[in-house]
N, C-alpha and C positions, 0 to 999 in steps of 0.2 A: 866095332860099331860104326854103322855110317851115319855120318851126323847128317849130309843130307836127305836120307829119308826122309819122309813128308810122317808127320804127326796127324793124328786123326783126332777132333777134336768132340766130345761127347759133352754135352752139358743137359741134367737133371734138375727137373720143379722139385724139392721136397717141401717136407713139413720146418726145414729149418729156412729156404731158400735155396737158389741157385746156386749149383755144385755142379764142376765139370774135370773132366780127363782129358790128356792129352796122349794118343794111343800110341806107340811104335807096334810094329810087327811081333815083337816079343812081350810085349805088355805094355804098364801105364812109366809113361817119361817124369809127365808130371798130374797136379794135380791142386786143384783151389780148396779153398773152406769156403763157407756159407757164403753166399753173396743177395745183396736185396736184389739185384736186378742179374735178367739173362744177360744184358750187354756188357756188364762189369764181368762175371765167369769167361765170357767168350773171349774179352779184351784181354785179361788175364791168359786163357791156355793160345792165343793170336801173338801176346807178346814173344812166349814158349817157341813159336814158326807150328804152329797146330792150325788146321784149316780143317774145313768142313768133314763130319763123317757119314754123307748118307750111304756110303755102301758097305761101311764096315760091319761085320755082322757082329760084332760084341759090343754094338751099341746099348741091344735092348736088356742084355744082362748087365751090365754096366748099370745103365741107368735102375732097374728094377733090385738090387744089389745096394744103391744111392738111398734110392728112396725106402725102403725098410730100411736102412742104417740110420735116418733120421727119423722114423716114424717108432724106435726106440726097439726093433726088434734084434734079436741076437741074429743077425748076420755076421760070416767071419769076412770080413776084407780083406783079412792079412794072408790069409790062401791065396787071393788074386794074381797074377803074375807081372813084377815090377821091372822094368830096365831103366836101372837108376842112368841117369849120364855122366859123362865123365868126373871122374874127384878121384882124392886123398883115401887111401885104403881103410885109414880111421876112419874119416866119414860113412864109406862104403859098410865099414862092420858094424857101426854105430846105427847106421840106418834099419838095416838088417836086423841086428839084436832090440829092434822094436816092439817087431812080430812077437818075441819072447814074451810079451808084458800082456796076462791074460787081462780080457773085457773086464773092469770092473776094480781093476786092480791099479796101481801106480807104482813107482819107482823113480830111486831119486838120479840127479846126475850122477853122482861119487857110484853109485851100483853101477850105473849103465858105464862108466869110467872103467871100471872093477872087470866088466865084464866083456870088455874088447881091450883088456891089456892095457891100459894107460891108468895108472888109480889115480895119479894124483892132475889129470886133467879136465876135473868135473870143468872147468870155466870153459876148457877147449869144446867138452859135450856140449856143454849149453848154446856155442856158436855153433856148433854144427846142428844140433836142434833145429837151432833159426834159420837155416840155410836147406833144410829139409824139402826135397823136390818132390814129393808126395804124401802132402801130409794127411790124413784120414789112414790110408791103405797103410802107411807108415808112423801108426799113433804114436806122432811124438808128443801130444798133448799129457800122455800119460806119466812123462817125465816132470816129477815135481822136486822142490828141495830138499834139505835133508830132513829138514821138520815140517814136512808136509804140507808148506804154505806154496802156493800159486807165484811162477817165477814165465818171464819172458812166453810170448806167444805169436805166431804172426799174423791169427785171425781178433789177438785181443786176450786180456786175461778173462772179460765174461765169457767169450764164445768157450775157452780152456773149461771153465767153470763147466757150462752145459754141456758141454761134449761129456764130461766127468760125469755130471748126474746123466746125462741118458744112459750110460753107461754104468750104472749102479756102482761110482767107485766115491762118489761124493752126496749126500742128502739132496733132495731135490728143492729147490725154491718155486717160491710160487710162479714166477715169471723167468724165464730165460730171454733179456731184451740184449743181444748183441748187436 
């Protein structure tokens, strides 16, 4: 991978807020949660070394992909194609066996532990969870405890919450304020 490649930086109005990518040539690097404002997304995928995309032409799927995923329709994100950056081959299989956790569904750390070969490092999943450089495309939100209660998040446990219910894996409340 060349790390200096230039990142292309995509950011999305939805119905939840400001959502953006940070593109390589192979797919998405990285990747924000909800944000109130364009300048917080952009500052976010800027931090990444992501710069402007007006000529990339996977903008407009990108974005249109964004926005039905938060206007609560079944689009799949996990198709998308990801070029995670450098890490730990745990993290790398743990990112991956994301995809595995169908829309609507959840799974705990000790599974997703279970299921890249380390059983007894749900604690280790849960940091690498948090350290998730594409979170949406790489629902880690859907990773919950063993008894199904709301653990660690890095957009927040309400935003975990709403992602869940738009995603019909948790009851819907009247308000999703994250």
């Amino acid at each position: 991978m060349n790390t200096d490649e230039a990142l292309r930086q995509v950011v999305a109005e939805t119905a939840l807020g400001f959502v953006g990518v940070a593109l390589s040539a192979r797919g998405i690097r990285h990747s924000t949660l909800f944000h109130r404002t364009r300048g917080a997304a952009v500052a976010e995928l800027r931090a990444h070394g992501a710069v402007d995309a007006e000529q990339d032409e996977r903008a407009a799927e990108v974005v249109d992909l964004l926005q039905r995923y938060a206007a609560g329709e079944r689009v799949s994100l996990g198709e998308y194609p990801v070029d995670l950056p450098p890490c730990q081959p745990m993290q790398r299989d743990a990112w991956l066996a994301l995809r595995e956790i169908p829309r609507g569904q959840t799974r705990s750390y000790g599974w997703l532990a279970k299921r890249v070969g380390h059983p007894s490092a749900a604690r280790a999943i849960g940091a690498t969870m948090g350290a998730n450089p594409i979170p949406l495309w790489l629902p880690c939100h859907r990773v919950v405890a063993s008894d199904g209660s709301l653990h660690g998040f890095g957009g927040g446990l309400a935003m975990k919450q709403a992602l869940l219910e738009l995603e019909g894996a948790l009851p819907r409340r009247l308000s999703a304020d994250f």
